[in-house]
C-alpha positions as CSV (number, residue, x, y, z in Angstrom):
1,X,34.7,-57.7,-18.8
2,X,35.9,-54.6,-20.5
3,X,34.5,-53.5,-24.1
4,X,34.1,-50.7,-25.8
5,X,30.3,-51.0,-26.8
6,X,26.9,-48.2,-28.2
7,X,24.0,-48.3,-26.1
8,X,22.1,-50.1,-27.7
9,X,24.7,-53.0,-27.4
10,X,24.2,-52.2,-23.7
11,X,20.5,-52.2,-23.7
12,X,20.6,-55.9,-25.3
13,X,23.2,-56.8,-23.3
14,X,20.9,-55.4,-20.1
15,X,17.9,-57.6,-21.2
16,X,20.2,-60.3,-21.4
17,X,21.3,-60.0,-17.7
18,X,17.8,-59.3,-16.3
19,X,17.0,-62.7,-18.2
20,X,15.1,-61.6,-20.6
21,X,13.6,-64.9,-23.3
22,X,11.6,-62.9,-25.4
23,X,12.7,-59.9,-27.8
24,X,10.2,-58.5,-30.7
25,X,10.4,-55.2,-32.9
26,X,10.4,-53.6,-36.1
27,X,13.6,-51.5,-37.3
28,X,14.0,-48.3,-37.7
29,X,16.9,-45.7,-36.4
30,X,18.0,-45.3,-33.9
31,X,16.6,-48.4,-32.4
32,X,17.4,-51.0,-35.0
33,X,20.7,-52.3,-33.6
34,X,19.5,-53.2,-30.3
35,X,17.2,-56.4,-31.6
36,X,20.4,-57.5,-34.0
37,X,22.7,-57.6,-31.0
38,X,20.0,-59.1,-29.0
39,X,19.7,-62.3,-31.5
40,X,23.6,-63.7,-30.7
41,X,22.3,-64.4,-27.0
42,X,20.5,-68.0,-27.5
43,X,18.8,-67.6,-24.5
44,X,16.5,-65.1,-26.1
45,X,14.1,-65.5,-28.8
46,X,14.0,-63.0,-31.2
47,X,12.5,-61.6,-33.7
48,X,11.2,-58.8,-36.5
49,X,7.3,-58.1,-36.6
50,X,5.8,-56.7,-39.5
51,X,5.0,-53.6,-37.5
52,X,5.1,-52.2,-33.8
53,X,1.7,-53.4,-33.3
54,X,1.9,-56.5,-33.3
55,X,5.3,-57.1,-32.1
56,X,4.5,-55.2,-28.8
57,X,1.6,-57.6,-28.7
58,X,3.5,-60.2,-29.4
59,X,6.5,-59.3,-26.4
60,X,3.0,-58.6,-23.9
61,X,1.6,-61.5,-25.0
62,X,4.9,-63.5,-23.8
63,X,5.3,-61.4,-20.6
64,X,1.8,-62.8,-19.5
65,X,2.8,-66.3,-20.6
66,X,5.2,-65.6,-17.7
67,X,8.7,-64.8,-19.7
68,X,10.6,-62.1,-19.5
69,X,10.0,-59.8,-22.8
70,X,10.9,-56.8,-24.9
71,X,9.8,-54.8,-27.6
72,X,12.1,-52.4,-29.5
73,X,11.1,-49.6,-31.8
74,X,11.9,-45.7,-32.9
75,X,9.2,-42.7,-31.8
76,X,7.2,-42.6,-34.5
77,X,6.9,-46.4,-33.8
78,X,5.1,-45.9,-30.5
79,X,2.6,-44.2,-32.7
80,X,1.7,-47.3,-34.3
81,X,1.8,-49.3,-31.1
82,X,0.0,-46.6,-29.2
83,X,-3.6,-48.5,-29.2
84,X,-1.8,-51.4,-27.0
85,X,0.2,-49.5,-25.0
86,X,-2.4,-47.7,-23.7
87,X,-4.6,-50.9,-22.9
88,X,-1.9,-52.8,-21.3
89,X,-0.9,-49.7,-18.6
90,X,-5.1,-51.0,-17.5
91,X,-4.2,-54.7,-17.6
92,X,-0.5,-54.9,-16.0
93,X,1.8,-57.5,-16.9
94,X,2.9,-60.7,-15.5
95,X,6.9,-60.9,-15.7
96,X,9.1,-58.3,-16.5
97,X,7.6,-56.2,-19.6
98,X,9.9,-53.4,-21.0
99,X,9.0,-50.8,-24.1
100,X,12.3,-49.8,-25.7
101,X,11.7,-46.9,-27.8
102,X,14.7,-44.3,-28.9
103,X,13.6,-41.0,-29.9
104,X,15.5,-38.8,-32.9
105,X,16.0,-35.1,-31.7
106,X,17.7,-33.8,-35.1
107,X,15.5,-36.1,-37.5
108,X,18.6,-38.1,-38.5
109,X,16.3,-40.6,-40.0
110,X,12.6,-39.4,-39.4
111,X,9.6,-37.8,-40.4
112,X,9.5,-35.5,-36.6
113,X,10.7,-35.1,-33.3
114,X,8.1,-36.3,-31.2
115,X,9.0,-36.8,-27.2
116,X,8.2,-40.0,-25.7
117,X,8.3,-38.5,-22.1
118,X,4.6,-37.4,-23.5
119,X,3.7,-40.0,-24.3
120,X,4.7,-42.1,-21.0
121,X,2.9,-39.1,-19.1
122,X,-0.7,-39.9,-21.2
123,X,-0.2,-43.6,-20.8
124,X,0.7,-43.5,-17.2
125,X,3.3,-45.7,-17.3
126,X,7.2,-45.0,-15.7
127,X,9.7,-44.3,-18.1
128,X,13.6,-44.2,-17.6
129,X,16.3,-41.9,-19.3
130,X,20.0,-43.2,-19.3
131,X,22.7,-40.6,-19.9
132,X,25.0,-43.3,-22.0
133,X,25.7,-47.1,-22.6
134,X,26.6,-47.7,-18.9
135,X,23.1,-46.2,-17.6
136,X,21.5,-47.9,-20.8
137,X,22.7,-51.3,-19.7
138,X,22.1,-51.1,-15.7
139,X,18.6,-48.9,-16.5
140,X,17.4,-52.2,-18.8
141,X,18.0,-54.5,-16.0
142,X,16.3,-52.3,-13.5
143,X,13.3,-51.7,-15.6
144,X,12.1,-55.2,-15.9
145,X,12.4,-55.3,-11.9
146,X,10.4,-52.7,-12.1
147,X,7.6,-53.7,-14.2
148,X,7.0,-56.6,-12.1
149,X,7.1,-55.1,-9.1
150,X,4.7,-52.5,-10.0
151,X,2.7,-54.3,-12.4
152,X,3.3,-51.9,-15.5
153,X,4.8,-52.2,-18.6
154,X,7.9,-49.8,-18.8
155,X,9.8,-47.5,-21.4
156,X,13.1,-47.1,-21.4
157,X,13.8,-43.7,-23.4
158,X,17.3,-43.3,-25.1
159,X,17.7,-41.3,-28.0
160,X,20.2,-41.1,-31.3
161,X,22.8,-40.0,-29.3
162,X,22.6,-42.9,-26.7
163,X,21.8,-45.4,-29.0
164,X,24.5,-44.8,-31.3
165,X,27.9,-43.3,-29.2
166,X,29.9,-45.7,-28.1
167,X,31.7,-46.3,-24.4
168,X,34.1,-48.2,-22.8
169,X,32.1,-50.0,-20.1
170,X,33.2,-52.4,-17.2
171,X,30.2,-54.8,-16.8
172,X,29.9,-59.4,-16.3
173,X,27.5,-61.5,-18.8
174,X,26.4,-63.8,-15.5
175,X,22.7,-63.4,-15.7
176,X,21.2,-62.1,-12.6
177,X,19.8,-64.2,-10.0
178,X,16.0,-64.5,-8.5
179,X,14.3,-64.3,-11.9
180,X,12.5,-67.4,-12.7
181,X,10.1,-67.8,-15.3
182,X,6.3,-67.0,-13.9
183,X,3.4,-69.5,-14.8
184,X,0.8,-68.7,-17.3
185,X,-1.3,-65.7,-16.1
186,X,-5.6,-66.6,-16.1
187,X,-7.2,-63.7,-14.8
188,X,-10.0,-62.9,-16.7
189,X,-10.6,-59.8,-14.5
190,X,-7.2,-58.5,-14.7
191,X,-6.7,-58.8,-18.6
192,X,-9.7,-58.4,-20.3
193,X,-10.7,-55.1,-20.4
194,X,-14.7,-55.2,-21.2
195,X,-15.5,-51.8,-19.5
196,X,-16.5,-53.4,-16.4
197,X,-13.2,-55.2,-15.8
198,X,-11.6,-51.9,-17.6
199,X,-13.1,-49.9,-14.6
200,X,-11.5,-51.6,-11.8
201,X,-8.6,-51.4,-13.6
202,X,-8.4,-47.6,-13.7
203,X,-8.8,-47.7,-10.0
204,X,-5.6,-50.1,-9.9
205,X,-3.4,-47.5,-12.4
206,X,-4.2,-45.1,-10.2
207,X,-3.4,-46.8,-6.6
208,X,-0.3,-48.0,-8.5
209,X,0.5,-44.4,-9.4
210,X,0.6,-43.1,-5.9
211,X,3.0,-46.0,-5.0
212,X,5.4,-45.0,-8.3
213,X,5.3,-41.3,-7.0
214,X,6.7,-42.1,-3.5
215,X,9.4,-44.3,-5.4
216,X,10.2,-41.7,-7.4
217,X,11.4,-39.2,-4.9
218,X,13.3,-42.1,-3.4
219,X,15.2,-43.7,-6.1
220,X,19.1,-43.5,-6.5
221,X,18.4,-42.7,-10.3
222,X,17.1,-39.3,-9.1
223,X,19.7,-37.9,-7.4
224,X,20.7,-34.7,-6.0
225,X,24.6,-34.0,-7.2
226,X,26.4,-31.1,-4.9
227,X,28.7,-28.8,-6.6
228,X,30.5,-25.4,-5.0
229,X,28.9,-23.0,-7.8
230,X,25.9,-21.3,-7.1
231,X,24.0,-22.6,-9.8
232,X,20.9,-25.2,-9.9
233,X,20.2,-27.4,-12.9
234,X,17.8,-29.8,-13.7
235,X,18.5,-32.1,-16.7
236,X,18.3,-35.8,-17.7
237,X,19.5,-38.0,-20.4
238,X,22.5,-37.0,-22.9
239,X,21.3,-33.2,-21.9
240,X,23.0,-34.1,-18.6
241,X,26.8,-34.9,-19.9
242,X,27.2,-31.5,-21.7
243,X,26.0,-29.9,-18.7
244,X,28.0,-31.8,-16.5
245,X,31.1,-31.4,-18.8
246,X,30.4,-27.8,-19.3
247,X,29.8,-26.6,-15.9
248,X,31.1,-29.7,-13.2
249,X,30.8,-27.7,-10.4
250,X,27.2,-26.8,-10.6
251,X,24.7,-28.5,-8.6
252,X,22.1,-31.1,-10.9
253,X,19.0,-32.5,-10.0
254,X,19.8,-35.7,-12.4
255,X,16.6,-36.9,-13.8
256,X,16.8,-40.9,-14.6
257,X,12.9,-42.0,-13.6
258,X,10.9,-39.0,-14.9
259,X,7.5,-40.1,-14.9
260,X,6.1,-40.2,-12.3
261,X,8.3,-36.8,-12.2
262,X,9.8,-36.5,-8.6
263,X,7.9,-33.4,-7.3
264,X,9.1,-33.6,-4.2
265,X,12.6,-33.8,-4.7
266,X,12.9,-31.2,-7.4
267,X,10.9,-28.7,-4.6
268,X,14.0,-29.7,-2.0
269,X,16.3,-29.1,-4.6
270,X,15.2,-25.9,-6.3
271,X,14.5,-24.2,-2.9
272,X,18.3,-23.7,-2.5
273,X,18.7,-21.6,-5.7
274,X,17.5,-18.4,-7.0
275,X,17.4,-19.7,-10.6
276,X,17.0,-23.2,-11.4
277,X,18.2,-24.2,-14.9
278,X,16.6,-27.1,-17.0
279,X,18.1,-28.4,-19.6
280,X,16.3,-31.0,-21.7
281,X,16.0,-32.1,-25.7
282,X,12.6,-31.3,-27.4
283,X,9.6,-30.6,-25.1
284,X,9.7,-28.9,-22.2
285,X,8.5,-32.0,-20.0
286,X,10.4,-31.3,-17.2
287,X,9.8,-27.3,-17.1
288,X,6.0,-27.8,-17.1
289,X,6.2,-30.6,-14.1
290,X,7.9,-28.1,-12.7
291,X,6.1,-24.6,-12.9
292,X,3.1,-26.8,-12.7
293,X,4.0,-27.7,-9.3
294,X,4.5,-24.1,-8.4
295,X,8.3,-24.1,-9.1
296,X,8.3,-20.7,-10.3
297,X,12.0,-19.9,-10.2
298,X,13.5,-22.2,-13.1
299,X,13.6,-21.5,-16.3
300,X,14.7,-24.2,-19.6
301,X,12.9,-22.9,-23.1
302,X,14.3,-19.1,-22.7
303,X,17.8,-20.4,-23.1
304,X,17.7,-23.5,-24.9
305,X,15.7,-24.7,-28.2
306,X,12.6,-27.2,-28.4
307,X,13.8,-28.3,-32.2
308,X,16.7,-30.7,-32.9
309,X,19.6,-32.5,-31.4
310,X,21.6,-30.6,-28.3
311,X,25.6,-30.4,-28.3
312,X,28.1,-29.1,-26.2
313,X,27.9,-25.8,-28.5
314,X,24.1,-25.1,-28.2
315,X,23.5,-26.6,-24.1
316,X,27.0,-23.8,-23.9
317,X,25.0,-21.1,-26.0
318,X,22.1,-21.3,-23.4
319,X,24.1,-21.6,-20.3
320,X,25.4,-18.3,-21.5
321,X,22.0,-16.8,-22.2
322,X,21.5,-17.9,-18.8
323,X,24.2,-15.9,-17.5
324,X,26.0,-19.0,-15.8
325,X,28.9,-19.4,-18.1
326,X,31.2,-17.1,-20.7
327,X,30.8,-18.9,-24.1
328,X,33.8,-19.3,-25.7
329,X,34.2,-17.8,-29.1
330,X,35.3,-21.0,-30.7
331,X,32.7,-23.7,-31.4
332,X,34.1,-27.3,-30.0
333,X,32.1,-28.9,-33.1
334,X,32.9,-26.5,-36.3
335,X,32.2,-27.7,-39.6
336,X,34.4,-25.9,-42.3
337,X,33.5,-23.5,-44.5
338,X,32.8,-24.0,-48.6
339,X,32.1,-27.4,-48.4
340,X,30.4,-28.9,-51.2
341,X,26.8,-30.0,-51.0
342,X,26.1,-33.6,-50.7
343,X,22.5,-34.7,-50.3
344,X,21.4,-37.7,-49.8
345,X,20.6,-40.3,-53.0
346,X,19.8,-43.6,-53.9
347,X,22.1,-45.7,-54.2
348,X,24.3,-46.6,-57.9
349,X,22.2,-49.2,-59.1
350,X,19.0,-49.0,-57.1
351,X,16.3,-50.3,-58.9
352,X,13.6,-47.4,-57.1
353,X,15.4,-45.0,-59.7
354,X,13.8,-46.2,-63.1
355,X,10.6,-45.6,-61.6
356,X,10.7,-42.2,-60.4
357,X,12.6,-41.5,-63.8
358,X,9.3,-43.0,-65.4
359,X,6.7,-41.2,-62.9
360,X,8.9,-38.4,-63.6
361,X,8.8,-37.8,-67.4
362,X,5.0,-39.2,-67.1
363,X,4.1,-36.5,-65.0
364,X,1.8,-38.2,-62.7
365,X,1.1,-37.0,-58.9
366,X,3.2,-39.3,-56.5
367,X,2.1,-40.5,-53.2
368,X,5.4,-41.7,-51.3
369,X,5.7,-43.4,-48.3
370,X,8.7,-44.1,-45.8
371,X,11.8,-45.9,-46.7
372,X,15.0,-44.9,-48.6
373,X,12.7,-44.5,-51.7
374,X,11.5,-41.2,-50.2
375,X,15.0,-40.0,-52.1
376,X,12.8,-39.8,-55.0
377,X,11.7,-36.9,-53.9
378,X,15.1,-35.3,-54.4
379,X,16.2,-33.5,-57.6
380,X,16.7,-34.5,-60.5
381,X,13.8,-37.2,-60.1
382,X,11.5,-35.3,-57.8
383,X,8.9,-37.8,-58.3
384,X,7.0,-37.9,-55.4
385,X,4.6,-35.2,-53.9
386,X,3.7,-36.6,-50.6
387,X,5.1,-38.5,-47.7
388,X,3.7,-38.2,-44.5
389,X,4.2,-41.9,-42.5
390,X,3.9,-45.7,-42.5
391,X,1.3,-47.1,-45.4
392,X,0.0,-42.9,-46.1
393,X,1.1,-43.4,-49.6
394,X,-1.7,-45.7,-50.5
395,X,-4.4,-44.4,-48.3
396,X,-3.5,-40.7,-49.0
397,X,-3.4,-41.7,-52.8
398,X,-7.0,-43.3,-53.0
399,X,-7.9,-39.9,-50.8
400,X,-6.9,-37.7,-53.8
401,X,-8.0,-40.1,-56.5
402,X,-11.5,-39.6,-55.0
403,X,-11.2,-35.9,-54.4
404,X,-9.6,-35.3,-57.9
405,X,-10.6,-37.9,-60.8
406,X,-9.1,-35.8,-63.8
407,X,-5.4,-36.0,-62.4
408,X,-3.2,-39.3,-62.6
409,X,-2.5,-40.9,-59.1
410,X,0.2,-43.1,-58.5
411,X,1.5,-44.4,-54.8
412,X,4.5,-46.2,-53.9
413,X,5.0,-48.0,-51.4
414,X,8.0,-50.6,-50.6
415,X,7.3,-54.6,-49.4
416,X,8.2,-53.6,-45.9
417,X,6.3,-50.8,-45.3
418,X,3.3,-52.5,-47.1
419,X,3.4,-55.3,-44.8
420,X,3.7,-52.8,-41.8
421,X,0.2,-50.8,-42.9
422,X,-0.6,-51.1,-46.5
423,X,-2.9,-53.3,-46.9
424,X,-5.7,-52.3,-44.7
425,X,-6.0,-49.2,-47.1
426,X,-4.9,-51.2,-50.2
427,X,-8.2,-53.5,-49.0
428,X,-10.4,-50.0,-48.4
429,X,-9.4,-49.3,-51.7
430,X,-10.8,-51.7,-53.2
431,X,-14.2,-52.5,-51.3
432,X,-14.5,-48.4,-53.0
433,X,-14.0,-48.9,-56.2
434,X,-10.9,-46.4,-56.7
435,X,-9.1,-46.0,-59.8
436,X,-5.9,-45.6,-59.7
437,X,-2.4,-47.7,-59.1
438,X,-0.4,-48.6,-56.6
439,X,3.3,-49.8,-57.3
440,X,4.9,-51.9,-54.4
441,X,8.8,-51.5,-54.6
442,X,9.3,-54.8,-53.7
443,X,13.1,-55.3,-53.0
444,X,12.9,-57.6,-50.2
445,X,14.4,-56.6,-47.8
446,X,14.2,-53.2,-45.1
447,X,16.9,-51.5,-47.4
448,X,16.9,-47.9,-45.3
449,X,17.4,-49.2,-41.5
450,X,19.8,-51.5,-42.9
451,X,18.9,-54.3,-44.6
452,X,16.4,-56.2,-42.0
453,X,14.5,-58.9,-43.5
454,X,10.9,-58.6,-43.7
455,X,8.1,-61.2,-45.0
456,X,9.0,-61.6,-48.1
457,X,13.0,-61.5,-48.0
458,X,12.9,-65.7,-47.2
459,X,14.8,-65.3,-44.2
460,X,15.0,-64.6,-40.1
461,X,16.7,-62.3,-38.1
462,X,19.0,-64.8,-37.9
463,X,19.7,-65.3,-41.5
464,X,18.1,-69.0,-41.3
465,X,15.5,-70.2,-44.1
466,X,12.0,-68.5,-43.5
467,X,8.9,-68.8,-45.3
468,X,8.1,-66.1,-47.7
469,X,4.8,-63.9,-48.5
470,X,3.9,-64.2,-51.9
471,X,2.5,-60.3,-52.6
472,X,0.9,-61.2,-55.7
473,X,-1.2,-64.0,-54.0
474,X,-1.5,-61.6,-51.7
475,X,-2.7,-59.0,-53.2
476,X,-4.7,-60.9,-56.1
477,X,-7.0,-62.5,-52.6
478,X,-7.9,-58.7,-51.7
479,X,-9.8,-59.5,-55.1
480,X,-8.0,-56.8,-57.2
481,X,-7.5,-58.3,-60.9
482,X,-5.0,-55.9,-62.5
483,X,-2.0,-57.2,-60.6
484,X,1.2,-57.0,-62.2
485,X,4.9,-58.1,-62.3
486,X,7.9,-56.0,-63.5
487,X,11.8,-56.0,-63.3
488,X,12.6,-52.1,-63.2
489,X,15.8,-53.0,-65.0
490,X,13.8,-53.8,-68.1
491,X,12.7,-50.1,-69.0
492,X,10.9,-50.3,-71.7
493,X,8.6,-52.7,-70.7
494,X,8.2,-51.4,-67.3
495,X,7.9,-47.8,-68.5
496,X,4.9,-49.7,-70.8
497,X,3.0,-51.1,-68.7
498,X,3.2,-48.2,-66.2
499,X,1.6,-45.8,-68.7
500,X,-1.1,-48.1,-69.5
501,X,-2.4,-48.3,-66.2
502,X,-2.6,-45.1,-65.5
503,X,-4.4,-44.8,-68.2
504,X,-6.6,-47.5,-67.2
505,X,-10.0,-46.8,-65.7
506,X,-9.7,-49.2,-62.4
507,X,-7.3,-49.9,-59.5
508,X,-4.4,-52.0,-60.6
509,X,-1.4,-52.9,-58.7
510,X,2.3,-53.1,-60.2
511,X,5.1,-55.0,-58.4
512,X,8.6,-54.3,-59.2
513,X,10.4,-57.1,-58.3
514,X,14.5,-55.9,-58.4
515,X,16.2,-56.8,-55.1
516,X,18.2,-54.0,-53.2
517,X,21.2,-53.5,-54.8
518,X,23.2,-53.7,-51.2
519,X,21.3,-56.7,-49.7
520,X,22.1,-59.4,-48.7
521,X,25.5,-58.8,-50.8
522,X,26.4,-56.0,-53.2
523,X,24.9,-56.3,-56.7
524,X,27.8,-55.4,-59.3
525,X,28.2,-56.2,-62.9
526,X,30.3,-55.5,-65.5
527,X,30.2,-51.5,-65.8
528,X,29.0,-48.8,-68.1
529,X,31.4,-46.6,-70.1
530,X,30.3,-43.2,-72.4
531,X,31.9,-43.3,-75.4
532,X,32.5,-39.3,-75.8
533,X,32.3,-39.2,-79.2
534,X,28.5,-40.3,-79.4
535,X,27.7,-37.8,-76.4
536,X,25.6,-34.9,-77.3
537,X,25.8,-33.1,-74.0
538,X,21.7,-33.5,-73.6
539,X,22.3,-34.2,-69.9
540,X,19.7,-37.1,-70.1
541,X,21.6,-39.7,-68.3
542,X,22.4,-36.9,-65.6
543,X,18.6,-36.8,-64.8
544,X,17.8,-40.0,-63.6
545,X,20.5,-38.8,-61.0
546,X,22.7,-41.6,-60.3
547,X,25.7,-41.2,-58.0
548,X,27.8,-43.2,-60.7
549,X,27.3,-40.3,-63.8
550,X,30.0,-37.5,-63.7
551,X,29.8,-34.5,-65.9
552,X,32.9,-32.3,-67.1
553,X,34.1,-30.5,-70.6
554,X,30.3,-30.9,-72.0
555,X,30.2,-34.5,-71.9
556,X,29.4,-37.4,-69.4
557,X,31.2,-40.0,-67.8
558,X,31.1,-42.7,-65.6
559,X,33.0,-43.6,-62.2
560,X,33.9,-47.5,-62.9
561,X,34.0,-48.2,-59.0
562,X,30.2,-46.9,-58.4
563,X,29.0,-48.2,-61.4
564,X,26.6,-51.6,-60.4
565,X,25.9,-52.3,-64.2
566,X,22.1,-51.8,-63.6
567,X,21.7,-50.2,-67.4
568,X,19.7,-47.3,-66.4
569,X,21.9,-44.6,-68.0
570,X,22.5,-46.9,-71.2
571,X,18.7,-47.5,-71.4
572,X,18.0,-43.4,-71.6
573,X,20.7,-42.6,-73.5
574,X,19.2,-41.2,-77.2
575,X,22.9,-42.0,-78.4
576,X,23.7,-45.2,-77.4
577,X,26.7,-43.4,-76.5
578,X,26.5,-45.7,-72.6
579,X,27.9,-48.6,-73.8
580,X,28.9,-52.0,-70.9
581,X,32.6,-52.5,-71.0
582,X,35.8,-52.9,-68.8
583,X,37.3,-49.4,-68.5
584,X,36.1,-45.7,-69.4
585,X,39.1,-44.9,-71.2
């Protein structure tokens, strides 16, 4: 077969051919894709968690059972799953076990840049870095060999730029043979890690670490690539196609297995130059393994940045600085001058934005939390003060409700994200008697990775009939009594009932209800219109900041085809002048 597919159609298309049965994860970019091409392969079950925890847990848990597994997440998701990785590089695996996490040099879509190579390094288990869809698809099959084999769980590494670029690939669908399904694994030695059990354990990560550094210096995915220029670089992933296209007639060290990092190799390979080049996104893993090993003649950070994504312009930048390559005077990616701004915003119609136009004109101090409601940070709302990661906003919030009992506390938080870790410190708040409120954005789905369903959207991965959590029930069996249930779209008596509570000397809980306005299918009514005679120019419509609301010759308008007919604008208007009708005209 011959398709044109992203790497993260590759990676699920690798698990597929390794044959893998069990697929668990919880979205977020640049990994999200790779679970919703996994589910059209019935042989695999698959499935969202309600956060990396647990679904790593649950794709462990399935490995030991004796099946195949996988677990998909972004960096910041290893973070959450970090407790169980850890633990399960002590207890092995039974089959295959791989840990799919895709790093975000740039922050497309995240809160930092962290570098899973570290994080493989402290948990001492391999990790593998394909170059593009082709590697991503044959370095997926490999891994789960791998992890049996070895008896470790395994990350594969790709990153935005892998995940997402798509490449014509020459690959079959037949499922590779010598794979079946293990039997149950009962070892109580092996898997439950009391310390005594834990110790012997240690001893067997370490035994199996000297067998994973001999493989390393062995294995055709670190290779050695002779070119006719005097010139020695060291890369690995996506770092290794600009080099490669930039200067083909170097010599590379390819990186593909880099930890255990292949001392040996690199010393064979380095003893040939002068100067040894790395070139590698974010941290300088390789470097370090390198000069740590008494490599002294390479350098990587002098030429090349530790912050944000690599192109063919920066890895050419460095080569120059480096004194291996004229840089041309014209960029191969330029962007043209005098564009206008366009920031990110919520969407026309989103039903986050009467909210933060209520927290806003209230004045209260925001906690925020991730999802595309963070935009409420953003001017003209700028309605939240702090967002720091998954579930912060309500712990963080009770922290400075505590610390600060004369200033007005709100946190927001949406249904996904309090699933994923807010209601542990939702509970803590409670058991402390904080007052102050909490407003879940419940829209029902996990609107800003692109519209996954969660717990309480009523539906699976595959779009079939799911039970539903009810977050009232939910929250009202934490034993909090001040629960209550809004639809944003009403105004008024949202704006009501938010202003009593925070006015209200105990912790109380608001839900707003309003489904995204893009999921499962676009939201649109019958649009708004300004009738420019009735418009004073006050600019309050153009404050709640919709995307819909023009502005030109003192008076506003609106654009028909972006308008959803969510009433916002008409609701703020002191005028009436925002009226619902067919045309602007």
């Amino acid at each position: 077969m011959r398709k044109i597919i992203s790497g993260n159609e590759a990676i699920a298309i690798g698990a597929y051919r390794a044959n893998a049965s069990f697929a668990s994860g919880y979205p977020g970019t640049p990994s999200s894709e790779i679970l919703e091409y996994t589910k059209t392969f019935e042989d695999i079950k698959v499935q969202w968690a309600s956060n990396e925890k647990s679904a790593f847990e649950q794709a462990l848990g399935s490995s030991i059972a004796g099946r195949r597994s996988f677990v998909t997440m972004k960096h910041v998701g290893l973070n959450v799953a970090a407790d169980s990785l850890m633990s399960s590089s002590y207890t092995g695996v039974n089959a295959g076990f791989v840990v799919v996490v895709a790093d975000d040099p740039g922050m497309h879509s995240s809160q930092n840049e962290q570098d899973t190579r570290l994080f493989a390094k402290f948990a001492q288990v391999p990790i593998l870095e394909p170059s593009d869809a082709k590697e991503a698809m044959g370095f997926m099959q490999y891994a789960f060999s791998l992890s049996e084999e070895y008896d470790t769980p395994v990350i594969l590494r790709s990153t935005t730029r892998v995940s997402h670029t798509q490449e014509l690939v020459y690959f079959d669908m037949h499922k590779l043979g010598g794979t079946e399904d293990k039997l149950l694994a009962k070892n109580i030695s092996k898997y439950v890690l009391v310390p005594k059990n834990a110790l012997l354990r240690h001893k067997k990560l370490l035994e199996r670490n000297t067998k994973l550094q001999k493989l390393t210096n062995e294995i055709p995915l670190n290779r050695i690539e002779q070119g006719s220029l005097n010139v020695g670089i060291i890369t690995s992933g996506v770092s290794y196609l600009y080099a490669k296209e930039l200067l083909p007639e170097a010599n590379f060290l390819k990186i593909g297995l880099s930890w255990p990092f292949p001392i040996d190799l690199a010393k064979e390979f380095a003893k040939n130059f002068e100067k040894v080049i790395v070139i590698e996104e974010l941290e300088p893993y390789i470097e370090e393994q390198l000069k740590i090993a008494g490599i002294n003649n390479v350098e990587g950070k002098k030429f090349f940045p530790q912050d944000g994504e690599f192109n063919l312009d920066i890895v050419e930048e460095g080569l120059a600085k480096a004194s291996v390559l004229e840089k041309r005077h014209k960029k191969y990616f330029e962007v043209p001058k005098n564009l206008p701004e366009r920031p990110p915003v919520l969407c026309p119609g989103c039903p986050h934005r009467p909210i933060f136009d209520i927290l806003h004109s209230l004045k209260v101090y925001v906690t925020g939390d991730i999802g595309c409601y963070t935009l409420g940070a953003a001017p003209p709302l700028s309605s939240i003060h702090t967002t720091v990661c998954m579930g912060a906003s309500i712990s963080m919030g009770y922290g400075i409700a505590k610390a600060s009992q004369n200033h007005k506390i709100v946190s927001v938080i949406g249904d996904s994200t309090f699933l994923h870790t807010g209601i542990q410190p939702l509970i803590d708040a409670y058991v402390n008697n904080v007052a102050y409120t909490v407003i879940i954005l419940d829209n029902s789905i996990t609107a800003m990775t692109g519209g996954q369903p969660d717990a309480v959207s009523g539906f699976n991965i595959k779009n079939e009939p799911a039970p539903k959590v009810d977050l009232e029930n939910l929250v009202r069996s934490i034993g909090i009594k001040r629960v209550f249930k809004v639809d944003q779209y009403n105004y008024k008596k949202t704006k009501e009932i938010i202003e009593q509570e925070i006015n209200t000397k105990e912790l109380s809980v608001i839900i707003a209800t309003r489904p995204c306005v893009l999921a499962p299918i676009k939201i649109k009514e019958t649009p708004y219109f300004v009738i420019a005679d009735k418009c004073i120019d006050c600019k309050r419509c153009l404050r709640i900041g919709c995307p819909a609301i023009g502005y030109k010759e003192s008076k506003a308008y609106i654009i028909e085809d972006l308008c959803t007919g969510c009433a916002l604008c008409a609701e703020v208007c002191p005028t009436l002048a925002i009226v619902k009708g067919e045309s602007n005209e």
